[in-house]
Phi, psi and omega in degrees: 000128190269127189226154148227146209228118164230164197205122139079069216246332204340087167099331170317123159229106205318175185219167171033030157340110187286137187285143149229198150264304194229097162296128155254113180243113134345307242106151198095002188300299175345097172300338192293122157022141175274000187255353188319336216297352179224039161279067176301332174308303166313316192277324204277340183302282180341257188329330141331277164329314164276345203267315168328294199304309206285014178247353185247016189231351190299340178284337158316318192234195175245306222211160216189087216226157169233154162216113190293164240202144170351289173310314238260069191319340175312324159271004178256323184294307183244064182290323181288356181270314170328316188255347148297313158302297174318356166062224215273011164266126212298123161252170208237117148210100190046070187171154200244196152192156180228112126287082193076041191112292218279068193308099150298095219242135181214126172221106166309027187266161193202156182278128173341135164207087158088012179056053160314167177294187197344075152268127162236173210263157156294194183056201192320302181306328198251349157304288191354285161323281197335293225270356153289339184286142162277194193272328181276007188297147190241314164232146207227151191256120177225168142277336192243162187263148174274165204310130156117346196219097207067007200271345217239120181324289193243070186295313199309321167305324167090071227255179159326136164264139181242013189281165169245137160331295164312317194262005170264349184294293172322339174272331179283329174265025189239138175262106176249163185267324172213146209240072220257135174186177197199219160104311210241105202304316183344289158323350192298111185165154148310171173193139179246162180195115205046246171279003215259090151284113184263106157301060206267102180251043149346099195252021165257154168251162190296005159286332207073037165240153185286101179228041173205155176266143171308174178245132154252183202209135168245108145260000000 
C-alpha cells in the first residue's frame, strides 16, 4: 500500500502530486490568524480552496483523507459542515477508518500553544483524546509531533524539542506501523524507531516557503 503523505501546506497547493493508494495531510492548510475564528468568509474561501486541490488531484489516489491542524479553525468552529463540505474526502476527528486492511485513526488535538485551534491543556485534557486510540491502530495522524521526534524548529541549531510529552507516552504504547504528523515545519522526515515509521511531512520551512516534498511511504 503506497501513502504519500503532507502537513501543514497553507494555501500552498502542490502540482505533481507523486500517485498512491491513499493520500494523507496532517494539517494546516490553512494561513489564517489564531484570532480568525470568526471570519467565516475567510475560513469558507480557505475550505474552498482545499476541497478544489483534493477534487483535482482525486485521481491520483483510491483514498483521500484530512486531519485539520491548528490553523485550520473551520472544523474546530463548524466541524459537520466542515467535513461535509469537503465530499469525498474523509476527515479524521478522534475517530478512525479501515482502509484495505489498514485501520488509520486521526486527531487534531494538539498541545496548548497561544490559544490556537484544537489546543488542549497537558495531562489529563489531552489524554482524554489519546486515551481514544485503539490498541490495533496501524497508522495514526496527529498534527503536532510527540517530544523527541522530529519536533525541533531548527535541529541543525540544534533548537528546543517542541513535541508532547503525552503523545509519545502514548505512541510507546500502540505497535504502530506509521506515525503521520507535521505542526513543527523544520523537522520535515522520517525517522524510523523500532517497527515504528515516525513522519513530520511538512511541505513549509519555518519562512512559511514550500521547500519540501510530499514523503511517500509503503506499508
Amino acid at each position: 500500500m503506497k501513502i504519500v503523505a503532507v502537513s501543514d501546506t497553507h494555501q500552498a497547493y502542490l502540482k505533481n502530486m507523486p500517485a498512491g493508494d491513499i493520500l494523507i495531510h496532517a494539517g494546516d492548510f490553512s494561513l489564517l490568524p489564531k484570532n480568525s475564528y470568526e471570519n467565516r468568509e475567510l475560513m469558507l474561501s480557505e475550505l474552498s480552496d482545499l476541497k478544489n486541490w483534493f477534487d483535482s488531484i482525486r485521481h491520483l489516489y483510491k483514498h483521500t483523507i484530512l486531519v485539520p491542524g491548528n490553523h485550520d479553525w473551520i472544523f474546530e468552529v463548524d466541524y459537520n459542515f466542515a467535513s461535509k463540505f469537503m465530499g469525498e474526502t474523509l476527515v479524521l476527528n478522534d475517530s478512525s477508518v479501515t482502509l484495505e486492511g489498514l485501520k488509520i485513526w486521526g486527531t487534531p488535538i494538539n498541545l496548548e500553544y497561544r490559544n490556537w485551534a484544537f489546543n488542549r491543556a497537558a495531562g489529563e485534557e489531552i489524554l482524554r483524546h489519546y486515551n481514544m486510540i485503539p490498541k490495533d491502530t496501524d497508522i495514526l495522524v496527529t498534527h503536532g509531533p510527540p517530544l523527541k521526534i522530529l519536533d525541533q524548529a531548527y535541529p541543525q541549531k540544534n533548537s528546543p524539542h517542541l513535541g508532547d510529552q503525552d503523545l509519545l507516552s502514548t505512541v510507546e504504547g500502540l505497535k504502530l506501523k506509521a506515525h503521520i504528523f507535521g505542526h513543527i515545519h523544520g523537522s520535515h522526515g522520517t525517522l524510523v524507531r523500532g517497527e515504528t515509521t515516525y513522519i513530520n511531512a511538512s511541505i513549509m520551512d519555518e519562512a512559511y516557503e514550500p521547500s519540501f516534498s510530499p514523503i511517500i511511504f509503503e506499508v
